[in-house]
BAGU-494205 format. One record per residue (C-alpha): residue in three letters; x negated, z negated, y. Coordinates in steps of 0.1 Angstrom, whole numbers, padded with zeros to 4 digits, always signed. Each point is the difference from the previous one (the first is absolute). Example, Ala and Ser with C-alpha at 12.3 -4.5 7.8 and 13.67 -1.06 7.14 Angstrom:
<pts>
ALA-0123-0078-0045 SER-0014+0007+0034 
</pts>
This chain:
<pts>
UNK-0168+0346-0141 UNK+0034+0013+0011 UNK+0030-0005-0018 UNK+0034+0023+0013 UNK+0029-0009-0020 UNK+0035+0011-0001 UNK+0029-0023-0012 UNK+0032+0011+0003 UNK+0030-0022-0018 UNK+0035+0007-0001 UNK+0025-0026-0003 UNK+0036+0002-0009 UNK+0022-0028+0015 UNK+0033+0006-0019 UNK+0027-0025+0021 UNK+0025-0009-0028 UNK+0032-0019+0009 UNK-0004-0042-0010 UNK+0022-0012-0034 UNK+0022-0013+0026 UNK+0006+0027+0019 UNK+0021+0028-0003 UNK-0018+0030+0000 UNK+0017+0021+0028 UNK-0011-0034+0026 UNK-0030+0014+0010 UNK-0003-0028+0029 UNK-0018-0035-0006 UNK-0001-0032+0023 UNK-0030-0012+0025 UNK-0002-0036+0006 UNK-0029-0022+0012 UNK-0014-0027+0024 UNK-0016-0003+0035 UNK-0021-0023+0012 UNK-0025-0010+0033 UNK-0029+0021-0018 UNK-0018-0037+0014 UNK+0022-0027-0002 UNK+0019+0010-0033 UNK+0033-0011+0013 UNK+0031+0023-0007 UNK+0010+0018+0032 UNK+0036-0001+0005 UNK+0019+0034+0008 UNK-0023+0026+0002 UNK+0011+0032+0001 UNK-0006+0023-0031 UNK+0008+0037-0003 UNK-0011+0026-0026 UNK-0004+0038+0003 UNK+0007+0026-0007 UNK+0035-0007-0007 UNK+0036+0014+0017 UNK+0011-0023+0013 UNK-0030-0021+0009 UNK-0002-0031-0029 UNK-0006-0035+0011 UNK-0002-0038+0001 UNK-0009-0034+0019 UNK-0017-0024-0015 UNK+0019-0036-0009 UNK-0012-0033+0003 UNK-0028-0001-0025 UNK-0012+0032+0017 UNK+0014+0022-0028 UNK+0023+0039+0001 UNK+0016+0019-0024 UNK+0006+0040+0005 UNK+0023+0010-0033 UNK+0007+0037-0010 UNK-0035+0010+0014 UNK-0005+0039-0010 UNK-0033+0004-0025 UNK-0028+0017+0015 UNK-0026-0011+0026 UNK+0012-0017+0026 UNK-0012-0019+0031 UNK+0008-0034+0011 UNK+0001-0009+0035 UNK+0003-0037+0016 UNK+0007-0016+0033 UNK+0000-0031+0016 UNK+0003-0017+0034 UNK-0036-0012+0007 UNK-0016+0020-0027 UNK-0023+0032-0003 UNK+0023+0023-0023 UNK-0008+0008-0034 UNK+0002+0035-0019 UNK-0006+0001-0037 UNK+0001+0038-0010 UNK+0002+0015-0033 UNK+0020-0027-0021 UNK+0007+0016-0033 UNK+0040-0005-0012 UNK+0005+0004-0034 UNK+0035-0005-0020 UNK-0022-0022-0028 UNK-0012-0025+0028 UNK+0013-0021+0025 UNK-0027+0003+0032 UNK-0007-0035+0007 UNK-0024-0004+0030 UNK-0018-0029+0022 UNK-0007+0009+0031 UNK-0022-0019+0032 UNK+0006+0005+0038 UNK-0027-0008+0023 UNK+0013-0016+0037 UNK-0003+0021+0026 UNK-0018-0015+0028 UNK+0024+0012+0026 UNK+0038-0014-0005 UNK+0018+0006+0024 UNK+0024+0029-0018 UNK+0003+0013-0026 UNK-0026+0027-0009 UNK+0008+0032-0008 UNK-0010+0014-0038 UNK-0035+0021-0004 UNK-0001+0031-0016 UNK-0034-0007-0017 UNK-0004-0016-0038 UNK-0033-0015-0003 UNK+0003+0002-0033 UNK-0040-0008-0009 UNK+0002-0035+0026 UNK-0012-0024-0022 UNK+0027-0030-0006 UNK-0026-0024+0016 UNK+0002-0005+0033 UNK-0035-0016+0003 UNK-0016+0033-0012 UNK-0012+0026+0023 UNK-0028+0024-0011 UNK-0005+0017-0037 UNK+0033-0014-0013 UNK+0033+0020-0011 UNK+0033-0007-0022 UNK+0009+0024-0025 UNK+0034-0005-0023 UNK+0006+0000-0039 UNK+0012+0041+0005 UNK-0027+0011+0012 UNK-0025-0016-0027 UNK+0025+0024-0024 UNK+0004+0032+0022 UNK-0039+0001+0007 UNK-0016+0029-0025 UNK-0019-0022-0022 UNK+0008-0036+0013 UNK+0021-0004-0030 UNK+0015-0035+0015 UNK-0032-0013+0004 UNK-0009-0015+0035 UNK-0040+0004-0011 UNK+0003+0035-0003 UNK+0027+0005+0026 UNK-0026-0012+0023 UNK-0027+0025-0010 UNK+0022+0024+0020 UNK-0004-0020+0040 UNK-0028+0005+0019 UNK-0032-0017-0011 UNK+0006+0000-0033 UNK-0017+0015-0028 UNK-0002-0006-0037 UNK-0030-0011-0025 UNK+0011+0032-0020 UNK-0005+0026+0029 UNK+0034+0019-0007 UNK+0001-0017-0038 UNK+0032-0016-0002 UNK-0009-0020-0031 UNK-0003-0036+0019 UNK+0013-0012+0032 UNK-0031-0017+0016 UNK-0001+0006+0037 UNK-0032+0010+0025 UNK+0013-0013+0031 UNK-0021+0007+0027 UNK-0031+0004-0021 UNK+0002-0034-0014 UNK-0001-0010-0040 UNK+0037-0004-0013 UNK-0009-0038-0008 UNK+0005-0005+0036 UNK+0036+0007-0003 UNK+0025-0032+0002 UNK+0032+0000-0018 UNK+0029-0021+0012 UNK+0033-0007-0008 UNK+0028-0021+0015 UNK-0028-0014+0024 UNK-0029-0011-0026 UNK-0027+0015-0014 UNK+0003+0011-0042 UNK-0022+0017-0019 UNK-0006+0035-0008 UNK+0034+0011-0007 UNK-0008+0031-0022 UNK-0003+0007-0038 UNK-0034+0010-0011 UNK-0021-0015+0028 UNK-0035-0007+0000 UNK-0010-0035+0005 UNK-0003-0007+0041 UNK+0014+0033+0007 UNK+0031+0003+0018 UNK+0014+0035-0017 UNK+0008+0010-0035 UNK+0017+0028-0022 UNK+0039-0008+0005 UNK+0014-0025+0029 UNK+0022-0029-0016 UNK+0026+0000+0032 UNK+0029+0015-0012 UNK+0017+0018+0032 UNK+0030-0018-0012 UNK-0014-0030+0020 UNK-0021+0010+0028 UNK+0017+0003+0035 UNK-0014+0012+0033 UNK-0039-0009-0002 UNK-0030-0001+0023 UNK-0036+0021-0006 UNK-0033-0014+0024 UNK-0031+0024-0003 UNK-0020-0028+0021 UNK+0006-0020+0033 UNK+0020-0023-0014 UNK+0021-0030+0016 UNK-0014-0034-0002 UNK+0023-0011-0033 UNK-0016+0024-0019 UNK-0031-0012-0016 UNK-0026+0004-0029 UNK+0000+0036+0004 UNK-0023+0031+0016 UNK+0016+0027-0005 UNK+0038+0009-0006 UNK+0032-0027-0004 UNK+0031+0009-0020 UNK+0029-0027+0018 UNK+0027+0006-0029 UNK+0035-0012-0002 UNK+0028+0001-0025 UNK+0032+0007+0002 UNK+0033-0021-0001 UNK+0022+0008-0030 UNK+0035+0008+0011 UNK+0017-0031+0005 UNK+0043+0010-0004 UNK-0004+0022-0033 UNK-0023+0004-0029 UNK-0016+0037-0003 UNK-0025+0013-0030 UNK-0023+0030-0006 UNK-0020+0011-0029 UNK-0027+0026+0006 UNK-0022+0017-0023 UNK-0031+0017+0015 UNK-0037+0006-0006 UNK-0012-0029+0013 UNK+0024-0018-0019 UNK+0039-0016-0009 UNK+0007-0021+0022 UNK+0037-0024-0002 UNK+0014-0012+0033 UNK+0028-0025+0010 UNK+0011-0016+0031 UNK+0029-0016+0008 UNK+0015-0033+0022 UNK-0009-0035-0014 UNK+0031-0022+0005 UNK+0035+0006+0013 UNK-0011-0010+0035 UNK-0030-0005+0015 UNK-0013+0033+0007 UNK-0028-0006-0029 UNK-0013+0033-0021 UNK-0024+0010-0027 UNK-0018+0029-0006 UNK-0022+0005-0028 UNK-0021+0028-0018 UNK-0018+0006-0031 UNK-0022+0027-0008 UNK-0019+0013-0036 UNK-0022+0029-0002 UNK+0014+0030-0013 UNK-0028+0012-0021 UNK+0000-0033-0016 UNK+0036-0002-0013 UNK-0012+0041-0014 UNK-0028-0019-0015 UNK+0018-0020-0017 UNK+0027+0026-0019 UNK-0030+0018-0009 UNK-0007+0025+0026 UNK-0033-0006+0024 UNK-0001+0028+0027 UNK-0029-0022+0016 UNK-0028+0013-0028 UNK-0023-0027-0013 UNK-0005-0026+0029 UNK+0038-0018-0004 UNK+0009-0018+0036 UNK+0033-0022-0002 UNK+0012-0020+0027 UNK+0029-0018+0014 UNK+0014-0018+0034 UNK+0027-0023+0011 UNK+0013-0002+0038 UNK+0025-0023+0012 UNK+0017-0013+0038 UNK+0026-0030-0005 UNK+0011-0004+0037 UNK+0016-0034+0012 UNK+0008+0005+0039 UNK+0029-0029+0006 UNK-0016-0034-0014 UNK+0003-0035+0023 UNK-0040+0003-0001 UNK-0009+0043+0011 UNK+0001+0027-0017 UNK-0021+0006-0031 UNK-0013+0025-0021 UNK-0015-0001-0037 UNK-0018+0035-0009 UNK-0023+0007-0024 UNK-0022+0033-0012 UNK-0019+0000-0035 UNK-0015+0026-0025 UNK-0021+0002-0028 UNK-0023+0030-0012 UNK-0019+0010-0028 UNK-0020+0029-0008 UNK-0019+0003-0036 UNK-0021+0026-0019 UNK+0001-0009-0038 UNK-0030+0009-0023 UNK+0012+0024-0025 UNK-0018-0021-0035 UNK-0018+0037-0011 UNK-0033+0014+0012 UNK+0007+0032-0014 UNK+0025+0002+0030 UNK-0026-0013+0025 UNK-0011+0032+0023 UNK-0020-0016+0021 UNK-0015-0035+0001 UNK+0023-0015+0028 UNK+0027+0008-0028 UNK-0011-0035-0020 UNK+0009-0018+0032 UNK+0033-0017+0011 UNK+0014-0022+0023 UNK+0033-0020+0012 UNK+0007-0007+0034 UNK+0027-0022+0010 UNK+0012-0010+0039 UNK+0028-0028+0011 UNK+0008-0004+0032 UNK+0027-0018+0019 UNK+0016-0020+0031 UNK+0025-0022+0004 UNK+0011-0012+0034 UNK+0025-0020+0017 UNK+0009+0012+0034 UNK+0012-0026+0028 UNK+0019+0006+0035 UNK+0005-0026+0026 UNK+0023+0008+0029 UNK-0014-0027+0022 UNK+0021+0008+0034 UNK+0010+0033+0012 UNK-0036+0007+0009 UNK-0021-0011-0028 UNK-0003+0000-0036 UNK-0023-0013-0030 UNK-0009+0026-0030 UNK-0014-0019-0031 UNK-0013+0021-0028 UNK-0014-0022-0034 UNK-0017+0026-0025 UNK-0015+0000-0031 UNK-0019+0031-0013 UNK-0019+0010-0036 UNK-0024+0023-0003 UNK-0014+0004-0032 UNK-0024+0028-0017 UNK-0016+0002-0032 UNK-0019+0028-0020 UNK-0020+0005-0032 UNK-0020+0031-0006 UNK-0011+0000-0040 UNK-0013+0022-0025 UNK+0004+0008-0037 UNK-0030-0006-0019 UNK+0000+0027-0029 UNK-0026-0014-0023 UNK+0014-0032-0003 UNK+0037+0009-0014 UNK+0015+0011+0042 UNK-0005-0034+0007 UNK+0010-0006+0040 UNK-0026-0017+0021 UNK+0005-0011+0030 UNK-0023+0018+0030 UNK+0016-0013+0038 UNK+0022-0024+0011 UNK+0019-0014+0025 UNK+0026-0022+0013 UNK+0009-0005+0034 UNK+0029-0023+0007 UNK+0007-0012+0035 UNK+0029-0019+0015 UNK+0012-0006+0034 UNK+0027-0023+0016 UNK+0005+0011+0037 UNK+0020-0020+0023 UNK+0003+0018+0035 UNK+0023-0014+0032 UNK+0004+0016+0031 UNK+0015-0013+0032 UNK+0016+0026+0024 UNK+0013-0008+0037 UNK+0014+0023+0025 UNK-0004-0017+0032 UNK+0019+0029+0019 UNK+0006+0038-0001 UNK-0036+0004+0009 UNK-0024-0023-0022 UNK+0002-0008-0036 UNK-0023-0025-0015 UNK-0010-0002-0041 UNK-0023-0029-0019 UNK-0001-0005-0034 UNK-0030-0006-0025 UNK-0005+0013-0039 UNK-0015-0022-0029 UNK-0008+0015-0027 UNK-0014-0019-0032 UNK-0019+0021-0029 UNK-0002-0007-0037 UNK-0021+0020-0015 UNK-0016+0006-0036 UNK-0027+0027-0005 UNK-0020+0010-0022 UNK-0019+0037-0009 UNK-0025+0002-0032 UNK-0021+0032-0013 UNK-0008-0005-0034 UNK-0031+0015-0024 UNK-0013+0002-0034 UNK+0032+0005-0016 UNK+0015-0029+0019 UNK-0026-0027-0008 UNK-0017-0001+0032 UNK+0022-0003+0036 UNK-0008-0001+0039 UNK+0025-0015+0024 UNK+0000+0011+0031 UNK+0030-0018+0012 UNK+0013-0033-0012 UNK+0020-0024+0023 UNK+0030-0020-0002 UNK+0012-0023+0036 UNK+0024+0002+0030 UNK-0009+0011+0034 UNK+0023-0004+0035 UNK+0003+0026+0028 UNK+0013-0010+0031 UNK+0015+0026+0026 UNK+0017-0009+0031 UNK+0008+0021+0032 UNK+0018+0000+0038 UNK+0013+0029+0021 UNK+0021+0007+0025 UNK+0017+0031+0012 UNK+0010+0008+0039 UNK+0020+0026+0016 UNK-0014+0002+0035 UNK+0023+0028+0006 UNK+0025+0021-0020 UNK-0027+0027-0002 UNK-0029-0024-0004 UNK-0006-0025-0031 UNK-0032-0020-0012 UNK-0005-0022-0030 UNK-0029-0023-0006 UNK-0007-0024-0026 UNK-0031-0017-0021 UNK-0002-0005-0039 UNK-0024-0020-0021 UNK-0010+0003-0033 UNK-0018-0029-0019 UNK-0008+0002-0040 UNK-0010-0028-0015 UNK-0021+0017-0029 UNK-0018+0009+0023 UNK+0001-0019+0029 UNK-0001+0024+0020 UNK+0023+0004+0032 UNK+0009+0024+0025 UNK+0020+0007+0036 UNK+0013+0032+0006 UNK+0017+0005+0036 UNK+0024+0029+0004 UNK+0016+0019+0029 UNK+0017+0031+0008 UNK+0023+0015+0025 UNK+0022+0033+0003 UNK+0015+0016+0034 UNK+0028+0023+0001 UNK-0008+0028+0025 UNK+0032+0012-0001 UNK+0033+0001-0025 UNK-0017+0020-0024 UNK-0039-0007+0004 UNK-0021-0026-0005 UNK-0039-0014-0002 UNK-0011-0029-0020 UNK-0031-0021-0009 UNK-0006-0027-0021 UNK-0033-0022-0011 UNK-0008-0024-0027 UNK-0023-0013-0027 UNK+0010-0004-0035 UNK-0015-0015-0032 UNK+0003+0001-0039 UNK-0012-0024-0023 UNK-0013+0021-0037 UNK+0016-0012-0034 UNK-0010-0031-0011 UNK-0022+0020-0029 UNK-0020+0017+0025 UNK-0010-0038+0009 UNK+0000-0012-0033 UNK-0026+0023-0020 UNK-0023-0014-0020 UNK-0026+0012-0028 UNK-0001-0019-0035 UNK-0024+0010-0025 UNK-0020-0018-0027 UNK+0021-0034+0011 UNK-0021+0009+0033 UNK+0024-0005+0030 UNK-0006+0015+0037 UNK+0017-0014+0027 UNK+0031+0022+0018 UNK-0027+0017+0028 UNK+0032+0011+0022 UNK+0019-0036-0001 UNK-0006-0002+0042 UNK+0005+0033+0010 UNK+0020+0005+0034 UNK+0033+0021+0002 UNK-0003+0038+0013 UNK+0012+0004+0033 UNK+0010+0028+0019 UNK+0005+0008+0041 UNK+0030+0020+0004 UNK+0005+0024+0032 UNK+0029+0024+0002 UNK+0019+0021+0028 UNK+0027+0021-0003 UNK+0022+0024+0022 UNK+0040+0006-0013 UNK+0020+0028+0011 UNK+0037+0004-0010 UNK+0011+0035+0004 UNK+0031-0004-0009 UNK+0025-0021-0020 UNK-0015+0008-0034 UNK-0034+0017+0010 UNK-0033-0023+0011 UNK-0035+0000+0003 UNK-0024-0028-0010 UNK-0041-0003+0005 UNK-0018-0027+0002 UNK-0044-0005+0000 UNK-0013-0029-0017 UNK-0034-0017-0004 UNK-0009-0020-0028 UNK-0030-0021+0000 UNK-0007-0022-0037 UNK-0027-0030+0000 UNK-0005-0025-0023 UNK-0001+0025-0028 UNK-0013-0007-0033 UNK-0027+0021-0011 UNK-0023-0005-0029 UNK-0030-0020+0007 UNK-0027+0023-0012 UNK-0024+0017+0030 UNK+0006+0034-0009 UNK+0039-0001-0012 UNK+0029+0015+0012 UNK+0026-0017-0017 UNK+0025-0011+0022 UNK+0031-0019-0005 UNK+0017+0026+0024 UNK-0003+0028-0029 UNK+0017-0021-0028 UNK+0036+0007-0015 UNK+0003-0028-0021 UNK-0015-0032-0016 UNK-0022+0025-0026 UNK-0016+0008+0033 UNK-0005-0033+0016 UNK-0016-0008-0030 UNK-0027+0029-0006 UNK-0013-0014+0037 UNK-0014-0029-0012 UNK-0014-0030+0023 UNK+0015+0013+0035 UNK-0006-0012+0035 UNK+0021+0004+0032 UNK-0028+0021+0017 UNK+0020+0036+0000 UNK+0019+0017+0030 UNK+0028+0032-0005 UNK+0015+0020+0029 UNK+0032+0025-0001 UNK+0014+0018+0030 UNK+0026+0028+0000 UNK+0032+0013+0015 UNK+0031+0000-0018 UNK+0029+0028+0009 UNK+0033+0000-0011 UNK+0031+0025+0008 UNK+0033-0010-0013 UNK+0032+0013-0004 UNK+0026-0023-0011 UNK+0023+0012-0026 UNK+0027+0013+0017 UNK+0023+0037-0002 UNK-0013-0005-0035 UNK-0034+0003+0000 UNK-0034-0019+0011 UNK-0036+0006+0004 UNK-0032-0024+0002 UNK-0033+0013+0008 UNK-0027-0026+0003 UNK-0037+0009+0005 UNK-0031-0024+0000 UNK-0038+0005+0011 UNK-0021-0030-0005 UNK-0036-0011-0007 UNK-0004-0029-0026 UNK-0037-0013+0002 UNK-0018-0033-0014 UNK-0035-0012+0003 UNK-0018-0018-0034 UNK-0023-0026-0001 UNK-0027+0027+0003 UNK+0015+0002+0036 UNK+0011+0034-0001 UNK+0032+0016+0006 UNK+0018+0022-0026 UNK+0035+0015-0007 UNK+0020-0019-0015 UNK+0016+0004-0029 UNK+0035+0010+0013 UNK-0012+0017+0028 UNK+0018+0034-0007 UNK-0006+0007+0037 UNK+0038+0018+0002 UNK+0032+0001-0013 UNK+0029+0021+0008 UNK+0042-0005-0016 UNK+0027+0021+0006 UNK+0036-0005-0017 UNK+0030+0017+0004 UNK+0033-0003-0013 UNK+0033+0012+0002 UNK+0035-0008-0018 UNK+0029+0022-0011 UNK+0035-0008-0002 UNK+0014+0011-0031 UNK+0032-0002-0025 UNK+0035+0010+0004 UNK+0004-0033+0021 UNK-0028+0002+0022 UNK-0011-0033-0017 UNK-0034+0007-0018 UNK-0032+0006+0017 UNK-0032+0021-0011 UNK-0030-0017+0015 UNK-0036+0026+0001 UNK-0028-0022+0012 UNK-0035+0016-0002 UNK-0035-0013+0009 UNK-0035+0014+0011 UNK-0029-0022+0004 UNK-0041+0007+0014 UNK-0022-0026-0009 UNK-0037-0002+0005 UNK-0007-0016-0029 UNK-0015-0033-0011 UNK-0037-0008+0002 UNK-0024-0003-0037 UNK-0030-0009-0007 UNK-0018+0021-0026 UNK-0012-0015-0031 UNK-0035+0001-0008 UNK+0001+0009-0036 UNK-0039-0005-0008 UNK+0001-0033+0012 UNK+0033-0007-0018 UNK-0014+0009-0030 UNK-0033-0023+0005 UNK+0022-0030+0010 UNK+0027+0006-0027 UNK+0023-0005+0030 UNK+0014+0018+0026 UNK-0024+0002+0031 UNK+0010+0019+0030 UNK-0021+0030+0019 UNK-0001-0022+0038 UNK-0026+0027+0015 
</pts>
């Protein structure tokens, strides 16, 4: 099936003077910090300039590695920096605003030639990823552009349905913001933030996916970010298919600023601010309810009958200067509900599905404590402590008429799984040309599940899931990176994966290299092998019935793994105009599959727990295979507009326990985006902006497999046409 669909969303940006500023000062202060993108330390007087401005605007950097640029005209800017010994640095396209201070952290990288000082580029590399250990399939992206995307609507999920190997479970559908990446399930996707691993970070999201209906990030956190679409460096583990590498923002640390925004998506509160007269400490925090519920509740309900509420809080509280590091405490949590109530009257039931209800509830949340060790002024210790919830509960019910609308109980579930993460990571730079990580993750499972059908009016149940008990997963991982040139870098690395529900462990070796050909091309390659271990349920399932227990059939089953291959070929046209392919090869093992002769249930093909489940007793006996190319052509905002125009042609195939191979599910074969945008200066002052962003997107279309409805009917269940 094809999809085409057009989405074209205009925003209006309307740049209002702050409370405490008059409104003829249409200028606003940039201020930030810069460190040895490796060592952390402060480096102490760079130069900093911004442009455009007459005359040229800047700063050096003090003793903690800090500058100030006050009276700083609004509009997009770019910020430049130098520094003996240091490969320049251009960040283009800084937004100035009169209601916000710009407040930015920046990293230098050492050059690997000293010997003067080296002259500033002309080229923003604006989609380098911020880690230096990553080489193939990765890229940055920044808080504006999840906003100025058509469609993103500050979502990094569906920001990244625009890049190049992406694709949605929707087609073009814009309803949820699961991501295809490379023709793998969504439940491959990691999700990371401040360093460690949370969980699904999205309102309405299906148990063991990774997507949902409505991100709970708030944009009024997130800074800078990385996106992986495979390849991956050695500290990223328990994933086979994309990586989200999130971090948050520091609040403005010398004076207190607040927003209040009501949108669609919701009304959202905002404050920020220094902790402390001295210190340099700040908070930021946000909180976020649903829109439609606070309608709901004066009476109005735009949403029809099925009522969704929801809500999310978001916080930073930054500590930079104590006798023992630097430390952070952050913090992301929502709730969700969605209900359909009964209405007590079968003269108003239309259909039969009209008798049946149900009330669906989600809480989710982190809390983490974020450590920094400035060892020497070569290495450093990050520490990150975590504790996560991730709870989700339903009951589908109906209303028996002929015994006074009484409301029996038909499905139910509770899921409820906690995890405390504690993650440490070592860092050395032996010298401007190798840089050497280690640092292990343990993470320690609670979990209490439990998932019952129930018949004859309630009096008779099956359990198909039951467990209570604690499980440990141990990750750890080395690599090291080496500039054998200034054109020529290679990183290798291992990581291991060992879970103890399981017992099962695993060794994945990476490597990958990149060679610039010139100053504005350059080839790469990079190899590894990843893993992911399922939810526990998947491990846990069991059948009760008539006080007759079966044992959990997939209590030993081995992670999937997945071979990664990727090469790619950069050319830089100019300052704000690039080219990007890369090929990749995926080979999957180890897969799942249902162990029935003839099936072709495979775990590759599953969204979510619900589909774990309908496979049954599994063993590792499948195999899957994508390979594609991936093009990009990019021009960076600048002279006040931008395009993107990704394209993607892939195969996505996966053989069954009947040992043939099939399409998978998510092998839409191609995909094609193209956005455009383009802003307007408006008002008598020159100080509003009209923003028109539009998108246009080709997608093959997702992979079904017909029901067979005779066979349906015969089985009183749903049986699929596999011929």
């Amino acid at each position: 099936m094809k999809t085409i669909s057009v989405l074209v969303q205009i925003i209006f940006l309307a740049f209002l003077a702050s409370s405490t500023t008059a409104q003829s000062n249409h200028t606003q202060t940039v201020r930030g910090q810069i460190v040895d993108g490796e060592t952390l330390m402060p480096l102490i007087g760079a130069n900093v300039t911004i442009e455009p401005s007459e005359p040229v605007q800047g700063a050096s950097t003090d003793a903690d590695g800090s500058f100030q640029i006050e009276s700083v005209g609004i509009g997009r800017k770019t910020l430049t920096v130098s520094y003996l010994g240091y490969e320049p640095l251009v960040v283009a396209n800084i937004l100035i605003t009169t209601g916000k201070e710009v407040v930015l952290q920046l990293e230098m990288q050492e050059a690997l030639v000293s010997m003067e000082e080296i002259v500033v580029k002309a080229f923003d590399e604006k989609s380098t990823p911020l880690n230096e250990m990553a080489i193939a399939s990765a890229r940055s992206f920044s808080v504006e552009e999840t906003g100025r995307y058509a469609s993103s609507l500050f979502d990094p999920a569906r920001m990244a349905q625009n890049f190049a190997g992406v694709s949605t479970t929707g087609g073009s559908s814009d309803l949820f913001n699961e991501i295809i990446v490379r023709g793998n399930s969504p439940r491959g996707v990691l999700w990371k933030l401040e360093g460690i691993e949370i969980p699904n970070p999205n309102h309405f999201g299906a148990l063991g996916n990774s997507g949902g209906g409505i991100s709970m990030l708030s944009s009024s956190l997130l800074a800078s970010s990385d996106f992986y679409s495979g390849a991956f460096p050695a500290e990223f583990g328990n994933a086979t298919s994309g990586a989200f590498d999130l971090n948050l923002r520091k609040g403005n640390n010398q004076k207190r600023e607040h927003s209040f925004m009501v949108g669609i998506l919701g009304t959202e509160v905002a404050s920020e601010g220094p902790i402390g007269p001295k210190g340099g400490a700040s908070y930021l925090i946000n909180f976020r309810y649903s829109t439609l519920g606070i309608l709901q509740k004066i009476g109005l309900n735009p949403a029809g009958d099925v009522l969704p509420e929801y809500g999310d809080l978001s916080f930073n509280f930054y500590f930079p200067k104590t006798k023992i590091g630097q430390f952070n405490i952050f913090g992301l949590g929502g709730k969700n509900r969605a209900y359909f109530d009964v209405i007590a009257d079968s003269t108003q039931w239309k259909f039969n599905d009209d008798m049946y209800g149900f009330n669906e509830r989600q809480t989710v949340g982190t809390l983490g404590l974020s450590h920094k060790l400035l060892l020497n002024d070569r290495s450093y210790l990050h520490t990150v402590m975590a504790a996560s919830t991730d709870q989700a509960n339903s009951d589908e019910y109906y209303l028996n008429a002929q015994n006074n609308y009484q409301s029996i109980i038909d499905f139910e579930t509770n899921f409820n799984n906690k995890i405390y993460r504690l993650s440490s990571t070592y860092h050395q730079k032996i010298n401007a040309k190798n840089t050497f990580e280690i640092g292990g993750i343990i993470s320690q499972h609670d979990f209490d599940f439990y998932a019952r059908n129930y018949f004859d009016e309630g009096q008779q149940t099956e359990t198909f899931l039951q467990d209570t008990g604690a499980s440990t997963q141990f990750q750890a991982f080395v690599q090291w990176r080496h500039r054998v040139t200034e054109d020529w870098t290679i990183t290798a690395g291992v990581h291991n994966n060992y879970f103890g529900l399981t017992k099962n462990f695993s060794i994945e070796p990476r490597v990958a290299s990149k060679w610039n050909l010139n100053s504005r091309k350059s080839i790469h390659l990079a190899l590894g092998i990843h893993s992911k271990a399922e939810h526990p349920v998947f491990y846990l399932t069991e059948t009760t019935a008539d006080d007759v227990m079966r044992s959990n059939p997939n209590a030993n089953l081995d992670y999937i793994k997945s071979f990664h291959a990727v090469s790619g070929y950069d050319h830089q046209f100019s300052k704000d105009f690039r080219l990007k392919t890369e090929v990749y090869f995926q080979y999957l093992y180890d897969v799942p599959v249902e162990d029935r002769v003839n099936s072709r249930a495979s775990m590759i093909n599953t969204l979510d727990i619900w589909d774990v489940l309908d496979a049954g007793k599994a063993v590792n006996e499948g195999n899957g295979r994508n390979v594609g190319i991936d093009i990009t052509l990019e021009k960076n905002f600048s002279k006040s507009y931008y395009f993107l125009v990704t394209g993607s042609i892939f195969d996505s195939k996966f053989r069954a326990k009947d040992g043939n191979w099939y399409n998978t599910r998510f092998n839409s074969q191609y995909q094609t985006n193209i956005l455009a945008g383009k802003e307007y200066v408006a008002g008598k002052k020159k100080n509003r902006i009209i923003g028109l962003n539009g998108k246009f997107v080709l997608n093959g279309g997702n992979r079904i497999t017909p029901i067979n409805v005779e066979a349906s009917r015969a089985e009183s269940k749903t049986v699929y046409d596999n011929d």
